[in-house]
Backbone as a ProteinNet text record, in pm:
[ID]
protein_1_A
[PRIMARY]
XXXXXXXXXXXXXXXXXXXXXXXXXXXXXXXXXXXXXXXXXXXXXXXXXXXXXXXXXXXXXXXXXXXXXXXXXXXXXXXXXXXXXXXXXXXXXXXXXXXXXXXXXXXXXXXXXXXXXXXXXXXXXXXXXXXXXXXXXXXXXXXXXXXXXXXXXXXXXXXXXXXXXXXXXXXXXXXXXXXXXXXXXXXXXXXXXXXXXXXXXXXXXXXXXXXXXXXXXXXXXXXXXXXXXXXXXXXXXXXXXXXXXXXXXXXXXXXXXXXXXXXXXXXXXXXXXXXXXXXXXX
[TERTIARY]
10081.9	10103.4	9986.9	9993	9858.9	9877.8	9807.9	9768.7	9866.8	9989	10031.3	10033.6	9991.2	9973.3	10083.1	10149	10305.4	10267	10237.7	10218.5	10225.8	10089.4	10020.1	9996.7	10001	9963.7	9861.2	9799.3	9759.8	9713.2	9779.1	9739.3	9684.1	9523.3	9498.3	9561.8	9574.5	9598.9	9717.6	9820.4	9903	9989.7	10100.4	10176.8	10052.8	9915.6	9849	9756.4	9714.5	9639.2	9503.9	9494.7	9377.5	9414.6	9509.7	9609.3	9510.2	9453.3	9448.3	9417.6	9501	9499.6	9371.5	9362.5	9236.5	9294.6	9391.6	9458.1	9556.3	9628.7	9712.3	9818.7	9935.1	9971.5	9926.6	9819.8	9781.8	9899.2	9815.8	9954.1	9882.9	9860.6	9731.8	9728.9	9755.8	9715.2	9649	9573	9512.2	9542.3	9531.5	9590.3	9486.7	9546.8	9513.5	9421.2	9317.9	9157.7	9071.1	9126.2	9065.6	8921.9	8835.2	8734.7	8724.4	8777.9	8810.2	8703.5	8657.9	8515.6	8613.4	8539.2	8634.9	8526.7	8518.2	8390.7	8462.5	8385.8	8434.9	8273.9	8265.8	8194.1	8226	8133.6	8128.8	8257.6	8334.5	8475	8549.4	8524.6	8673.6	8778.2	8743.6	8907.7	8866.1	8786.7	8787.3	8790.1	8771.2	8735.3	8863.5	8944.9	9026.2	9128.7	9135.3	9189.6	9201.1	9085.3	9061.1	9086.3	9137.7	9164.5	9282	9381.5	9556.9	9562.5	9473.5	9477.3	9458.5	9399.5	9392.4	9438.9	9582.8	9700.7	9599	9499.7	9432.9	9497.2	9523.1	9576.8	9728.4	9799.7	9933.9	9978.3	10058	10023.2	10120.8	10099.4	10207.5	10306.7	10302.1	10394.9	10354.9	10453.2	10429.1	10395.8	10364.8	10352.5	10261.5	10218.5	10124.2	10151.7	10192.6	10257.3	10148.3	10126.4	10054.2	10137.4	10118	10197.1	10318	10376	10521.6	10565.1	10460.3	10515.3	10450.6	10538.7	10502.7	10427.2	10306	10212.2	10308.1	10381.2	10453.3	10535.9	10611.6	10706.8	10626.4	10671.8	10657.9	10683.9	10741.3	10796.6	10716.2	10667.8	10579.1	10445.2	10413	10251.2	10154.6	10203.5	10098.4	10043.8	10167.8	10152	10085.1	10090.4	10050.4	9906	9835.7	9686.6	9646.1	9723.7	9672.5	9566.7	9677.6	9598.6	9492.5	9466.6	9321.9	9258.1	9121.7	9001.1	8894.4	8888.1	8810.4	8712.2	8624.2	8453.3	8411.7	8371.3	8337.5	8149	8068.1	7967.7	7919.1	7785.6	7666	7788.1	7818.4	7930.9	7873.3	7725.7	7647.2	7654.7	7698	7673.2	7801.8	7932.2	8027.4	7972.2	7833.4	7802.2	7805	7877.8	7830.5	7829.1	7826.9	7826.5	7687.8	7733.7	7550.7	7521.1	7618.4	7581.7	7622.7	7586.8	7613.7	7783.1	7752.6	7945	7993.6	7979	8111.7	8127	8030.4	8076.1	8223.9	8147.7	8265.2	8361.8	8369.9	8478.3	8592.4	8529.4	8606.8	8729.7	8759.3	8864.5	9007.8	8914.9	9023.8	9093.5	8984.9	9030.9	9177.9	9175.7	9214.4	9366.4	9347.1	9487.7	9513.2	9496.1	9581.2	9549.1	9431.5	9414.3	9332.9	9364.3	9330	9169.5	9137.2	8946.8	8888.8	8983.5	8941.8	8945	9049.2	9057.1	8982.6	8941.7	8781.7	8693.5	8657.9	8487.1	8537.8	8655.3	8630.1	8627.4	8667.6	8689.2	8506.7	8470.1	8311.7	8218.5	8238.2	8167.6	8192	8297.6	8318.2	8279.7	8292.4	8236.7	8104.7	8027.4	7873.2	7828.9	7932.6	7838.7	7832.3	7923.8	8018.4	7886.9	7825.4	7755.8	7617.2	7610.5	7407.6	7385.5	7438.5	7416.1	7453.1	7386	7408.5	7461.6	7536.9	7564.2	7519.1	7426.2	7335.7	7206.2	7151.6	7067.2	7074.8	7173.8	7193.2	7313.4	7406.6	7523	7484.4	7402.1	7339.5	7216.2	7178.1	7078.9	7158.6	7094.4	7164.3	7158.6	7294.5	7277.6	7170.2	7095.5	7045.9	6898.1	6862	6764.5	6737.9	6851.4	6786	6775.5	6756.2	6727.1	6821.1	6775.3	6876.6	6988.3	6934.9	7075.1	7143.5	7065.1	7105.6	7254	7234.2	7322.2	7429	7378.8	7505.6	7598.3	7557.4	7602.5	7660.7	7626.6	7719.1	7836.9	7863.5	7918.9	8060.9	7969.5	8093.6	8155.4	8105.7	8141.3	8242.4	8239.7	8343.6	8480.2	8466.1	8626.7	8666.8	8519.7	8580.4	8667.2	8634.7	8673.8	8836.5	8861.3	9016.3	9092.3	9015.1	9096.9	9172.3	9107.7	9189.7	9258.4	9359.5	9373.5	9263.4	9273.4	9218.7	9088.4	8948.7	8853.2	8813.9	8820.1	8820.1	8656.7	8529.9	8438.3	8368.1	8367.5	8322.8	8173.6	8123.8	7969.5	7900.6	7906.6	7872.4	7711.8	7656	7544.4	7438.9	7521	7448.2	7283	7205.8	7069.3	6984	7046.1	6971.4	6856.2	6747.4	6685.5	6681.8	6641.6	6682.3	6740.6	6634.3	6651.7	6759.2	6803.8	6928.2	7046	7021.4	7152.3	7188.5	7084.4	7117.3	7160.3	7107.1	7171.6	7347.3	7368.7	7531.9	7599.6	7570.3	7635.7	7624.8	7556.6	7567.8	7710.3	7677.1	7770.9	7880.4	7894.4	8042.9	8126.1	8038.8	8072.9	8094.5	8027.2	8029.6	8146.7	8183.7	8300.3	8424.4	8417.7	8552.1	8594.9	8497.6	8470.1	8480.3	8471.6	8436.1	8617.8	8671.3	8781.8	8884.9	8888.9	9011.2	8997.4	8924.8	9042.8	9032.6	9075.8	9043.6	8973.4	8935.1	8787	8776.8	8804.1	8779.8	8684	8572.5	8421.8	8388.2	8423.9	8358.6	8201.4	8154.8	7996.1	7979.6	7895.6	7806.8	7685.3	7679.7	7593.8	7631.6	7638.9	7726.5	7657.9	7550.7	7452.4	7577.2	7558.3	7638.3	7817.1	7865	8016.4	8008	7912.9	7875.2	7857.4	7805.3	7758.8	7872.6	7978.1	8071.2	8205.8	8218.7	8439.9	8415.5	8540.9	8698	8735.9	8773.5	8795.7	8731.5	8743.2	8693.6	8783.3	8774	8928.3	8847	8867.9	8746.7	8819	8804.6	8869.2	8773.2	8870.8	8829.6	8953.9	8847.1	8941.3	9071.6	9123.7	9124.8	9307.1	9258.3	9377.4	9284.7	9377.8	9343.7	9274.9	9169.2	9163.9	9153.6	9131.8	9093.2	9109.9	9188.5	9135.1	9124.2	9043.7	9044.4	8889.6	8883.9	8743.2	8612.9	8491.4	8377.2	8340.5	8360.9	8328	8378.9	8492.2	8572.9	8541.3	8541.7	8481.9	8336.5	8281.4	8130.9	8116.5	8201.5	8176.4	8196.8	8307.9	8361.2	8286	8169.1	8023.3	8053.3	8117	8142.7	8246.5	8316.3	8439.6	8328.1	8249.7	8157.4	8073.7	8021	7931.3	8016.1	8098.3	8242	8282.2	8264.3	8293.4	8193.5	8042.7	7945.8	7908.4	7931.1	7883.4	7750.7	7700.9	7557	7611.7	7589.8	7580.8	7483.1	7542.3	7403	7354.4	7170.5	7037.5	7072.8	7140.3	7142.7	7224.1	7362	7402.2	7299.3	7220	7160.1	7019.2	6988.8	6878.7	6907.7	7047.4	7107.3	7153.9	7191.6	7227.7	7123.1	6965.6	6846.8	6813.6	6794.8	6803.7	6861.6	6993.6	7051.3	7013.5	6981.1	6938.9	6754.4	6740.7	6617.6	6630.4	6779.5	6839.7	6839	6833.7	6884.1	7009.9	7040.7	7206.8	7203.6	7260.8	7264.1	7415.3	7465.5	7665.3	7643.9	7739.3	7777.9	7724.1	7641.4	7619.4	7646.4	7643.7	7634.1	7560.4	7505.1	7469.2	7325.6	7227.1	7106.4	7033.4	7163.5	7119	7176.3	7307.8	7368.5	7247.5	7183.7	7096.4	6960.3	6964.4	6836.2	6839.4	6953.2	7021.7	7014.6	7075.9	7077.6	6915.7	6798.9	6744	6626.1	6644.7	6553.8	6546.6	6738.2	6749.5	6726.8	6783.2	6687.2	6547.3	6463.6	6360.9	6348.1	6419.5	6388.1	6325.4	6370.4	6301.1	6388.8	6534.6	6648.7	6701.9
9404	9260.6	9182.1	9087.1	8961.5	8822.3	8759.6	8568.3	8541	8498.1	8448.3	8291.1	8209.4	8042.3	8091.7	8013.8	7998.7	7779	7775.6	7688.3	7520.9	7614.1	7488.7	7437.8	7301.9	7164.8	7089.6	6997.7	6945.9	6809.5	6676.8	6528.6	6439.5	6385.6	6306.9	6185.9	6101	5971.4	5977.8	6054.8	6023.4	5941.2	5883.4	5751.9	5604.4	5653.8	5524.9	5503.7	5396	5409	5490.9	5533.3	5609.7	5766.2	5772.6	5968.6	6029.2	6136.9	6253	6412.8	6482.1	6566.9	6735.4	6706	6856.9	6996.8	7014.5	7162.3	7109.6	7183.3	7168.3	7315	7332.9	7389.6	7533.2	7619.1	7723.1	7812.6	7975.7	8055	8153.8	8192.2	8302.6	8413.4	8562.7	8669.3	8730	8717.4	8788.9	8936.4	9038.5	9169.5	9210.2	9267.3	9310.4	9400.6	9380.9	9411.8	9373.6	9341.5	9259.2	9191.2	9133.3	9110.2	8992	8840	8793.6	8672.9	8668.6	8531	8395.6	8301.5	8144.1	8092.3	8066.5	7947.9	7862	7775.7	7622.3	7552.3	7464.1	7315.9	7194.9	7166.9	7107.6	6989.8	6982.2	6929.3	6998.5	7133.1	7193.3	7195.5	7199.7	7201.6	7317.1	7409.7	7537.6	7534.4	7420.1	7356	7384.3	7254.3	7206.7	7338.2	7439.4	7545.8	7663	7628	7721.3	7705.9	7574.9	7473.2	7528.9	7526.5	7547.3	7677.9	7766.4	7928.9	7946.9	7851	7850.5	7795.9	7697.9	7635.4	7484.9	7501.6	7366.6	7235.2	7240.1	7104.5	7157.7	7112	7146.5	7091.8	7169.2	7151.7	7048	6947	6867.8	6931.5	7021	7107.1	7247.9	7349.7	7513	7581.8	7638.1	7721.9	7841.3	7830	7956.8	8067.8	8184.5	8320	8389.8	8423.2	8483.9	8620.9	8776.3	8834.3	8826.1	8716.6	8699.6	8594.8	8501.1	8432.9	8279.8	8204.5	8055.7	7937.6	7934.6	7857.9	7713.1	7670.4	7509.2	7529.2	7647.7	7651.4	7661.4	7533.3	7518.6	7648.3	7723.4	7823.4	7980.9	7956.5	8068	8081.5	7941.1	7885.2	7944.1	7930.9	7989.9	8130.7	8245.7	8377.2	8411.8	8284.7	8305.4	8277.6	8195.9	8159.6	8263.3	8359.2	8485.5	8552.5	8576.2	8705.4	8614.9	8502.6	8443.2	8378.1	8424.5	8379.4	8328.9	8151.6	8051.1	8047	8059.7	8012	7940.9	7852.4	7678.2	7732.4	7664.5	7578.9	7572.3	7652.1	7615.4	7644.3	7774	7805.7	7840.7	7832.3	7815.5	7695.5	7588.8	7469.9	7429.5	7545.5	7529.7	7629.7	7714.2	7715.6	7687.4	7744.5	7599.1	7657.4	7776.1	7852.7	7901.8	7981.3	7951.8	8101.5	8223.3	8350	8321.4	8451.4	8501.8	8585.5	8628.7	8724.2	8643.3	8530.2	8437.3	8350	8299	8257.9	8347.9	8446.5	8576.4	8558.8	8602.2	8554.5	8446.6	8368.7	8198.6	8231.9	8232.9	8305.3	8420.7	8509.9	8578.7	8544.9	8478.1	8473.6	8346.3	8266.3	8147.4	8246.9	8389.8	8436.5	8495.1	8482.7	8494.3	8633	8736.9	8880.7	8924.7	9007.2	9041.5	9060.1	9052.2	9121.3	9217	9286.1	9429.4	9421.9	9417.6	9409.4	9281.4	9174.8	9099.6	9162.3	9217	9289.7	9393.7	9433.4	9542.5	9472	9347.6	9324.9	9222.6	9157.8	9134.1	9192.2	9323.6	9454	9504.6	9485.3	9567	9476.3	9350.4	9233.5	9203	9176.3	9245.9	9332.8	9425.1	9578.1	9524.3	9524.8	9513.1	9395.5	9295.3	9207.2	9240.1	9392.4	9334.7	9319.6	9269.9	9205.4	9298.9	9412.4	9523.3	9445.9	9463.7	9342.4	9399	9451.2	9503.3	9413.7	9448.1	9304.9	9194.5	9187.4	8976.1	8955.9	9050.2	8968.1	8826.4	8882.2	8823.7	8641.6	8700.4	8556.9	8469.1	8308	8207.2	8168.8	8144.1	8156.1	8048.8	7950.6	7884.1	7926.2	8070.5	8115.8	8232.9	8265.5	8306.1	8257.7	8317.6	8269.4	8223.2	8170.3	8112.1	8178.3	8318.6	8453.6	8493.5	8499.8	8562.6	8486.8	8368.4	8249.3	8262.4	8273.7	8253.7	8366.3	8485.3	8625.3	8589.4	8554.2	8529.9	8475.1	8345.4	8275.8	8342.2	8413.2	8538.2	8601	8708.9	8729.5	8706.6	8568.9	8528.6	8508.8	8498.4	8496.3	8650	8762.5	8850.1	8981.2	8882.2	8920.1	8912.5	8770.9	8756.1	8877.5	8928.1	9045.8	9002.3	8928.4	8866.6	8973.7	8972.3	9041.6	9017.5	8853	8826.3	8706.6	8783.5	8642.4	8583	8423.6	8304.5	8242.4	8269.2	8222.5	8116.3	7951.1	7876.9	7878.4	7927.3	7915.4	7987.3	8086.4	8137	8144.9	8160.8	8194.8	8044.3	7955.3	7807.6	7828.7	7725.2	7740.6	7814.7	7917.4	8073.6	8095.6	8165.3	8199.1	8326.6	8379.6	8454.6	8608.4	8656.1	8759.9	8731.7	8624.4	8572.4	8565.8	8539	8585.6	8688.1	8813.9	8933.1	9013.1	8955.8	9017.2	8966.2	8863.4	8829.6	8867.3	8852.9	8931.2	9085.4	9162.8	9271.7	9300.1	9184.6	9183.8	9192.7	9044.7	9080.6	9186.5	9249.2	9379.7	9447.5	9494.5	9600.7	9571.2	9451	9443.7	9457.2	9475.4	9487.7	9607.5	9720.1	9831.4	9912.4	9847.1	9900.1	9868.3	9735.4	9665.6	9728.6	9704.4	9665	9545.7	9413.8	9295.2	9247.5	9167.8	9133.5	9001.5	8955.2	8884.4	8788.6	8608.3	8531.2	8444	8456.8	8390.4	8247.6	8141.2	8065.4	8083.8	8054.3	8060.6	8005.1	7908.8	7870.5	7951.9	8084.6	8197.4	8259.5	8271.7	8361.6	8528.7	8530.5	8663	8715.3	8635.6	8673.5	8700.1	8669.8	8685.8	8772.2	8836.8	8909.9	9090.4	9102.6	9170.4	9230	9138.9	9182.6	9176.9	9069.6	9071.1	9178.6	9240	9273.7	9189.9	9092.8	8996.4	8845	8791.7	8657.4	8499.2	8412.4	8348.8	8241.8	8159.5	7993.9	7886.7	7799.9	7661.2	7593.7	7480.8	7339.7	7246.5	7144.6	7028.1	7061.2	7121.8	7185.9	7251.7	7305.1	7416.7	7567.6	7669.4	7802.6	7797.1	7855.9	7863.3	8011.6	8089.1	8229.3	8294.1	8422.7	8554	8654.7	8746.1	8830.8	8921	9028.7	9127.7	9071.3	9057.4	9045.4	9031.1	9161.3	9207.7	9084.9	9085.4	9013.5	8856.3	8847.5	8724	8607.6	8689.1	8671.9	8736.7	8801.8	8793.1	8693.1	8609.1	8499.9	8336.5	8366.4	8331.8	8166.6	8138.2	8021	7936.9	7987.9	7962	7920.3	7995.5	7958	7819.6	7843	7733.5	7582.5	7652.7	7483.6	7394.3	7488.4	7412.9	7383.7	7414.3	7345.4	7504.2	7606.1	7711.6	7826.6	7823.9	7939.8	8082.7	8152	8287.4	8339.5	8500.5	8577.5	8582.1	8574.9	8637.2	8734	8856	8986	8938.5	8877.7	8851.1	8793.1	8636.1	8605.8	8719.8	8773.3	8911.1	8973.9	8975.2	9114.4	9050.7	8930.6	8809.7	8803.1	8809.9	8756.5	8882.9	8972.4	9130.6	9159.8	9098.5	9173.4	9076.1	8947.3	8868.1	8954.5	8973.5	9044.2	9230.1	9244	9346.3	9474.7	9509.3	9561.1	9593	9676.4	9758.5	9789.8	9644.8	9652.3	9584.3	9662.1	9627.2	9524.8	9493.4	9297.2	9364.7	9359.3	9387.5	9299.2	9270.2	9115.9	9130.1	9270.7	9302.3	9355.9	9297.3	9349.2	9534.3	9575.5	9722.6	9776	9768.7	9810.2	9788.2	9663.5	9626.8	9721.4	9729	9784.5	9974.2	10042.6	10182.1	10182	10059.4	10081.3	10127.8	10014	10017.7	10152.3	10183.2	10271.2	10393.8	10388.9	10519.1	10517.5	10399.2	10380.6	10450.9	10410.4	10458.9	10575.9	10651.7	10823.1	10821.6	10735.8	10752	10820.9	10812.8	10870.2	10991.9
7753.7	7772.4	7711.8	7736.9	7643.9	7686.9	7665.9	7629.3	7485	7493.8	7368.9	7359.4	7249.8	7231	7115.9	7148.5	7042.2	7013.4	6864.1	6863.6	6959.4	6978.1	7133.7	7049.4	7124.6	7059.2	7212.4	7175.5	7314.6	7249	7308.1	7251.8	7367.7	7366.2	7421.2	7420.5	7490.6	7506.6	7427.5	7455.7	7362.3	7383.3	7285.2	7269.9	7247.5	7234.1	7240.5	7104.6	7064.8	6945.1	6941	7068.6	7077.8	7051.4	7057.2	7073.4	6960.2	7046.4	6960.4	6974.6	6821.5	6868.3	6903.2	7010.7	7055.5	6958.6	7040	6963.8	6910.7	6773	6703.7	6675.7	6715.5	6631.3	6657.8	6740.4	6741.9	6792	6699.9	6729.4	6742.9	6835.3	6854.2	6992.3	6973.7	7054.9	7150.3	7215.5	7308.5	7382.1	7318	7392.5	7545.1	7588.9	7731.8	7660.6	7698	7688.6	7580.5	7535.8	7419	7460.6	7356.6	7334.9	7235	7284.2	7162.9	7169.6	7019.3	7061.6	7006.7	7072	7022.1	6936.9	6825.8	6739	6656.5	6652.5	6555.9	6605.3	6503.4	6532.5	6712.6	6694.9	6809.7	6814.6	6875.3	6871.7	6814.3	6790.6	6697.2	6813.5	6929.6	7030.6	7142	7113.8	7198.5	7357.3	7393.9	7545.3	7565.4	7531.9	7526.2	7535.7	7427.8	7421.8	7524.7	7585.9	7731.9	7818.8	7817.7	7980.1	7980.4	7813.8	7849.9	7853.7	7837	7863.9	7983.7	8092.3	8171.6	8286.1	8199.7	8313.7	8378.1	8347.3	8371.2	8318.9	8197.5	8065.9	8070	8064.4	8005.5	7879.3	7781.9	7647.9	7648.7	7532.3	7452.2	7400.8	7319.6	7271.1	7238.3	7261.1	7214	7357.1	7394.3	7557.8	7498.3	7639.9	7693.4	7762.1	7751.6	7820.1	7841	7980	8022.6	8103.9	8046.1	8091.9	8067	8006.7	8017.7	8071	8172.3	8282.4	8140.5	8216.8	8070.6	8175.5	8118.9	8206.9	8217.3	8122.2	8151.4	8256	8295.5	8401.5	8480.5	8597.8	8733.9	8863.6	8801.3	8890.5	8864.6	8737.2	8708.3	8672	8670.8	8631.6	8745.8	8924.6	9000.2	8978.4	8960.3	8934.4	8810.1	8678.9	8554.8	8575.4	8654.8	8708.5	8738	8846.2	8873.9	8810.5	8675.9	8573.2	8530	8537.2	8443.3	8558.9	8506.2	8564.4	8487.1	8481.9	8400	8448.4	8353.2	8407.5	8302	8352.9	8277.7	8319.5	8179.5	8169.1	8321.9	8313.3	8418.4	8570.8	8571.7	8691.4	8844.2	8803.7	8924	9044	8930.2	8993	9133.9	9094.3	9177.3	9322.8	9327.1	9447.6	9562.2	9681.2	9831.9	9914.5	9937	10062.1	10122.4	10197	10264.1	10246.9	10209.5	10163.6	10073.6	9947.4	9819.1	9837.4	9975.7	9993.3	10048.1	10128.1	10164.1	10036.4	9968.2	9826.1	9772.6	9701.8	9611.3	9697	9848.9	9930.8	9938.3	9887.9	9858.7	9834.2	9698.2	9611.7	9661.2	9670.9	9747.5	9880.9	9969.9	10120.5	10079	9959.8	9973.4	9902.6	9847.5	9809.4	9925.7	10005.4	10157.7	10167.6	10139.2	10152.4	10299.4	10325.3	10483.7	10469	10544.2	10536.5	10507.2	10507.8	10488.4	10287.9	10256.1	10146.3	10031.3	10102.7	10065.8	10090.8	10179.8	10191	10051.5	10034.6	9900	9794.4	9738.8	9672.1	9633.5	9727.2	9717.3	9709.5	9748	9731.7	9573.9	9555.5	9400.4	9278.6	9323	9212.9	9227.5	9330.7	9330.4	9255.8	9305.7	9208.9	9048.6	9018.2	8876.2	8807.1	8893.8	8794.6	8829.9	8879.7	8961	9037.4	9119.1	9245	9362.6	9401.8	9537.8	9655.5	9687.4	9780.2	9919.8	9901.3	10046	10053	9926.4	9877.4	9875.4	9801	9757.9	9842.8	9969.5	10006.2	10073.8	10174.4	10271.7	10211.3	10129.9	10037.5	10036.2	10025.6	9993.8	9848.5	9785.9	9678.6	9625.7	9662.7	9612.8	9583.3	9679.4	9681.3	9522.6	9458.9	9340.9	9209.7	9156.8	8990.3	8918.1	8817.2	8765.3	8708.6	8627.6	8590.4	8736.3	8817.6	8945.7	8969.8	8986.3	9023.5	8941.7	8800.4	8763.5	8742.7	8771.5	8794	8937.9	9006.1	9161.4	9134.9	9052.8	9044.8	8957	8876	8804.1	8890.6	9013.9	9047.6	9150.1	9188.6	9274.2	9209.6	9007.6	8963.9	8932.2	8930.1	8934	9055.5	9178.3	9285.9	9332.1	9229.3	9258.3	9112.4	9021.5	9012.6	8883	8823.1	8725.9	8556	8472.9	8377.6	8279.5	8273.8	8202.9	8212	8161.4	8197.9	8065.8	8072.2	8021.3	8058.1	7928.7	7947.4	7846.6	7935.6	7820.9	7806	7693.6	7700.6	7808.6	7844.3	7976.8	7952.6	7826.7	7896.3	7845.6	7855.5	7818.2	7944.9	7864	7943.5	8001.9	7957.7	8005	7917.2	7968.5	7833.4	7759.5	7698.5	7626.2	7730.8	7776.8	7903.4	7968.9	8016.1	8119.9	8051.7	7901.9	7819.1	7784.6	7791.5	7767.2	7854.3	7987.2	8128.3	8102.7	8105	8117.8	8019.6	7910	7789	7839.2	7874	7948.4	8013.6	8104.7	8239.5	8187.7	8107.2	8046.9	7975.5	7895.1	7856.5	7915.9	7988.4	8059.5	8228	8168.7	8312.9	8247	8110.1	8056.1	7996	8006.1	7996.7	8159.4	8228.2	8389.2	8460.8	8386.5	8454.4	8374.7	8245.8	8140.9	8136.1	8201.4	8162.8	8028	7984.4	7855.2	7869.7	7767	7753.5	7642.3	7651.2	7584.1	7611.9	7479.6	7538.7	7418.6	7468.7	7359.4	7385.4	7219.5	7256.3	7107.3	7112.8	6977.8	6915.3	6975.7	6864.9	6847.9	6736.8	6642.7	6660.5	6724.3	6688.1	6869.3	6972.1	7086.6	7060.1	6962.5	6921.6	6869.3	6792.7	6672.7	6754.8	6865.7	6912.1	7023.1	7064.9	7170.5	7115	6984.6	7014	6921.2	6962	6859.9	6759	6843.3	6738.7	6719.6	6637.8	6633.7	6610.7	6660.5	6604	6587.3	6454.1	6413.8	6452.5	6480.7	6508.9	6473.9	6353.5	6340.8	6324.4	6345.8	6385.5	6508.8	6580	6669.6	6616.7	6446.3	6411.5	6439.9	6381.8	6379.8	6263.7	6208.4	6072.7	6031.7	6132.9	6104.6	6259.4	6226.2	6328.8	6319.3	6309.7	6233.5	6328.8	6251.4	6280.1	6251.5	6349.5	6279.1	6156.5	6104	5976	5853.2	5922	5754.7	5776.2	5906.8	5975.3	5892.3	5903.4	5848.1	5721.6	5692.5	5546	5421.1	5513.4	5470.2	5468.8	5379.6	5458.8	5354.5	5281.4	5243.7	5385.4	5351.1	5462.6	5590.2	5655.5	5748.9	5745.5	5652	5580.8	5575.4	5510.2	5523.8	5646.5	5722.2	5861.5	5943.7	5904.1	5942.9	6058.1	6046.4	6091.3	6064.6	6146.4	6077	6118.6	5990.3	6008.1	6122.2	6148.9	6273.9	6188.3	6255.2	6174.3	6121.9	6152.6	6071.6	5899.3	5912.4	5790.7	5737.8	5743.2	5665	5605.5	5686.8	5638.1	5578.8	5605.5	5499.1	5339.7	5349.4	5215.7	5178.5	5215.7	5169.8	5085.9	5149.4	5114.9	4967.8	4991.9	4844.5	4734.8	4745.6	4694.3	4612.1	4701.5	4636	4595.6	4542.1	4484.5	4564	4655.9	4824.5	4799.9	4817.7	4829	4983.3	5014.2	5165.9	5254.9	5273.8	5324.5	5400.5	5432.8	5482.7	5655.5	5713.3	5837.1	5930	6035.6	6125.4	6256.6	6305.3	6474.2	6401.5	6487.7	6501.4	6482.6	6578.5	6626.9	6440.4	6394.9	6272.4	6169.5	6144.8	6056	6094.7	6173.1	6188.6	6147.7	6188.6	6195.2	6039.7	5992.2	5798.4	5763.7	5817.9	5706.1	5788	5911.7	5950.7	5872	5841.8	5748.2	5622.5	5573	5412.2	5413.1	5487.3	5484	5513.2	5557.7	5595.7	5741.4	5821.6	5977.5	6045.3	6031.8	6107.6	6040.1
[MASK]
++++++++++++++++++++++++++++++++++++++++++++++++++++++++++++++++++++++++++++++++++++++++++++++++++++++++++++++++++++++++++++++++++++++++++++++++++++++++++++++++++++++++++++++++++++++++++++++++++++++++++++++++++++++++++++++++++++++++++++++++++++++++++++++++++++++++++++++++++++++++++

């Protein structure tokens, strides 16, 4: 099964001289486990695009199938929420509980699940992000750090069990360490879960390092989806839409530039495996 967008459309203000359109027209895949990154320029639509993946916005035209079930129908939109679990920008901030496990708790208790089966399910989404929940159940969430927090906050959408998780910018304001912990997390929960996994993010070195696939948006059409690889190789096409390559491509473009027989790379660890062995270290 999968996330299918059968040409979504989505129009602000529409019928008014102000109407316009966020998404256009998209026709785009998501398979069950997938790993798919969202990039465009700042207004290419991707927000916007995540909200109707997420039954939040309802489209102007074209539908959203989640599983099968069509987020516009009224009759199948609650069960279609099910399988997705949205996490918006700074998801700490939706904090309010006075533990870290009645937080994660929130969620599930509100899908009508007995107790027994929340303590497993807060227990297993703890584990899953870091968070021992022998350690941190009991803390108030306001009492840790700033990754800490926002790893809690994950974990409360990964408690309701979702197919599929929906992350905008997840690791906005983190610093570097706090982005490598959640990019972690996320990986490694979709490797640990199955679910499948759509992450907008404006670094290309963090898209570069986790999707399968990659899908570009501007102006808020499709313009591309496709593999890393072919992704960023397509380094005009990038450039056109006001996009920076990962550090590794441009090192590796600088490289051959200075006559380097060095393949289109894009991940840190790959660039580095090339040239350790160039040199005879490996």
């Amino acid at each position: 099964m999968a996330i299918q967008l059968e040409k979504l459309t989505y129009e602000y203000m529409q019928g008014s001289a102000l109407s316009h359109k966020a998404v256009a027209e998209v026709d785009l895949t998501v398979e069950a486990g997938e790993f798919l990154g969202l990039i465009g320029h700042t207004g290419s639509g991707k927000s916007t695009l995540v909200q109707l993946m997420g039954g939040l916005l309802q489209p102007t035209a074209g539908r959203v199938l989640v599983e099968g079930l069509d987020m516009g129908d009224k009759k199948q939109r609650a069960q279609a929420r099910r399988h997705v679990g949205l996490v918006f920008q700074y998801p700490e901030y939706q904090l309010f509980e006075e533990t870290v496990a009645r937080d994660v708790a929130y969620g599930p208790r509100n899908m009508g699940l007995g107790e027994e089966e929340i303590q497993r399910r807060v227990d297993t989404a703890l584990g899953l992000v870091g968070l021992p929940p022998q350690q941190f159940g009991e803390k108030s969430p306001f009492s840790l750090s700033g990754g800490e927090r926002r790893r809690a906050a994950l974990a409360g959408v990964i408690a309701m069990e979702p197919k599929y998780l929906i992350l905008d910018e997840p690791m906005a304001g983190l610093d570097p360490q706090g982005r490598r912990d959640i990019l972690h997390t996320i990986d490694g929960l979709r490797e640990k879960t199955g679910c499948g996994v759509v992450m907008v993010s404006h670094s290309m070195e963090d898209v570069a390092q986790c999707a399968d696939r990659i899908a570009v948006l501007h102006q808020g059409r499709l313009v591309q989806a496709d593999t890393p690889g072919k992704i960023f190789q397509a380094e005009d096409t990038l450039q056109a839409l006001g996009l920076e390559l990962p550090a590794p491509c441009k090192l590796a473009a600088a490289l051959r530039k200075r006559g380097m027989d060095v393949p289109h790379l894009y991940t840190a660890e790959a660039l580095t495996a090339f040239l350790l062995e160039r040199r005879g270290h490996v």
